[in-house]
N, C-alpha and C positions, 0 to 999 in steps of 0.2 A: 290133266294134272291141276291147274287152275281151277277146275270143279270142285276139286276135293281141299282146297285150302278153307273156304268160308265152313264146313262141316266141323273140323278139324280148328279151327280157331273158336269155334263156339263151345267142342267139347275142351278144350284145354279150359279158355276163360272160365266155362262153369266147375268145372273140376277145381279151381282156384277157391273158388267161391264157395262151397260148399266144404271141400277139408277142411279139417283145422291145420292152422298152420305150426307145422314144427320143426323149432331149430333143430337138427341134429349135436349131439355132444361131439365136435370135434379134438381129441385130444390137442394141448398145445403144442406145437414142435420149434423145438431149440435148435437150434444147430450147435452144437458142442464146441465147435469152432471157434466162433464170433464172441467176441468179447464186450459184451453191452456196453463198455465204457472206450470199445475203442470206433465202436459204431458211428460216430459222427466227427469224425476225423476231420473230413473233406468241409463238410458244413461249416465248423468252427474258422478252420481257414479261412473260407469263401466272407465267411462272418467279420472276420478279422479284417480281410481290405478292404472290405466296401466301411469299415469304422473311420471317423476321424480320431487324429493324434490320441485326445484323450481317453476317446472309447479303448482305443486299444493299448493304451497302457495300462490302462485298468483290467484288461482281459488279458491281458500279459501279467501282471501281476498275480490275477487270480490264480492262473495256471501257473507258474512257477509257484505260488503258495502250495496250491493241491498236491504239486507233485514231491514239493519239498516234505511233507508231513507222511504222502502215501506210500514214495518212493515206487508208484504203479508205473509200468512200462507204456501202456496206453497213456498216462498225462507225463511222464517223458515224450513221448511221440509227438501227442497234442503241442508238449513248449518245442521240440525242436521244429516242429511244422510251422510254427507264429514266428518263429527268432528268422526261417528262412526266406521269410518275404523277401521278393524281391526289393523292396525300397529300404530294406532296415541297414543299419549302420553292417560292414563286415565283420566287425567283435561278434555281434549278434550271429552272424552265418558261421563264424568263427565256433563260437557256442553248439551251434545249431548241428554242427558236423560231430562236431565231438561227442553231442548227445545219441545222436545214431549209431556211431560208430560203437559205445559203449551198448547199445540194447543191441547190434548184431553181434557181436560179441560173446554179451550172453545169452544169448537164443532162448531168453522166455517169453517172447511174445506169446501171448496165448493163442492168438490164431494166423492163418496161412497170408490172410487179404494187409493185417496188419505189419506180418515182416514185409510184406512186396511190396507197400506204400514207405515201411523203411531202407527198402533195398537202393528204390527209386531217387528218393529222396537224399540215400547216401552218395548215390552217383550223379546226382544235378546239382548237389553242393560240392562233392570231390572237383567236378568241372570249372564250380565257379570262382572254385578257391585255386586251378592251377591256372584259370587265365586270369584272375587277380595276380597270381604272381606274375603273371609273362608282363602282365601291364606295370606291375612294380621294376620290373629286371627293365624293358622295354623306356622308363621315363630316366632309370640310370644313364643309361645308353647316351639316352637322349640328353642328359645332363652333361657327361662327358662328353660327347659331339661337340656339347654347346662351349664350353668350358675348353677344351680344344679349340675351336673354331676363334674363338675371343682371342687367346695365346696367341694364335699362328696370324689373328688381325694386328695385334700388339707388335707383333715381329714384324709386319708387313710395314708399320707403322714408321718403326724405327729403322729399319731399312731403307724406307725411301726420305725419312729425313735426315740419314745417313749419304745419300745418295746427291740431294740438293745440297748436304756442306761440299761434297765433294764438286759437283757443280757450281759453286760459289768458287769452290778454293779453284778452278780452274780456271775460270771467268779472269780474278783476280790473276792470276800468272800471266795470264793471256792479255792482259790490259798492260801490266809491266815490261812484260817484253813487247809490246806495240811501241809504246812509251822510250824504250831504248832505240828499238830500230829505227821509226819516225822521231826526228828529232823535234822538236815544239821550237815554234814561230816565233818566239820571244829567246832563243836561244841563239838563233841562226843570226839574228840583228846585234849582237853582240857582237861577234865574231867577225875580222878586219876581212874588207874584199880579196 
């Protein structure tokens, strides 16, 4: 087998060398699917965090301009994808769910890859928006505890300075009736053998 590779490499190379070389016309293929503007989806995100503040305001802006004038379902997708960074204010994720929920809704995405990146995306915001509430509900709680807690110090408070008048007032009784039963030193000397 090894015999036959150097044969076999020399008639390829030549054969190279002497054709002409020719492209073939390969038709272009589409996919019917894929929506050329919803094609870089991922990209623009990935684009978008590694930006600092200003890059990405300005790339937020752009995108909510384009999608304001085109009303394209793909640059809805594009703003709700940038609104749901993780580090952006919750108004923004707020935004961000509302925009998906409206393109599932009306089921025009033009293609299959584009609703599953908004399916996704509806359910990683649906999430972050009910433990945003539990943490809302969760710091009530925790208000009230505290708020509570303070009250029932307050009470505890007055209670035991409740407790020491009571202690005083008893002290004082108790000092009085000593006072009667021992009669004082300066009293007895008064008084005829």
């Amino acid at each position: 087998m090894n015999r036959l590779i150097p044969p076999i490499a020399s008639l390829l190379l030549g054969a190279c060398t002497t054709a002409p070389l020719q492209t073939p016309s390969l038709p272009l293929v589409v996919e019917p699917s894929i929506n050329p503007s919803c094609a870089n989806l991922l990209d623009d995100y990935e684009t978008f965090s590694l930006m600092d503040g200003r890059g990405r305001k300005q790339m937020l802006d752009d995108v909510s301009s384009a999608w304001l004038l085109t009303r394209n379902n793909c640059e809805q997708l594009r703003l709700a994808l940038l609104l749901s960074q993780p580090d952006r204010p919750d108004n923004d994720r707020r935004k961000a769910l509302k925009l998906v929920k409206e393109l599932l809704r009306n089921e025009k995405l033009l293609d299959a890859q584009a609703h599953q990146l908004a399916r996704l995306l509806h359910d990683q915001l649906r999430q972050a928006h009910l433990q945003q509430r539990k943490v809302v509900e969760l710091k009530q709680r925790l208000q009230a505890q505290h708020s509570a807690s303070k009250q029932l110090a307050e009470q505890l408070n007055n209670l035991q300075s409740q407790l020491q008048q009571l202690k005083n007032i008893e002290q004082n009784i108790n000092e009085k009736e000593q006072s009667i039963i021992t009669p004082s030193t300066g009293n007895l000397s008064d008084e005829p053998p």
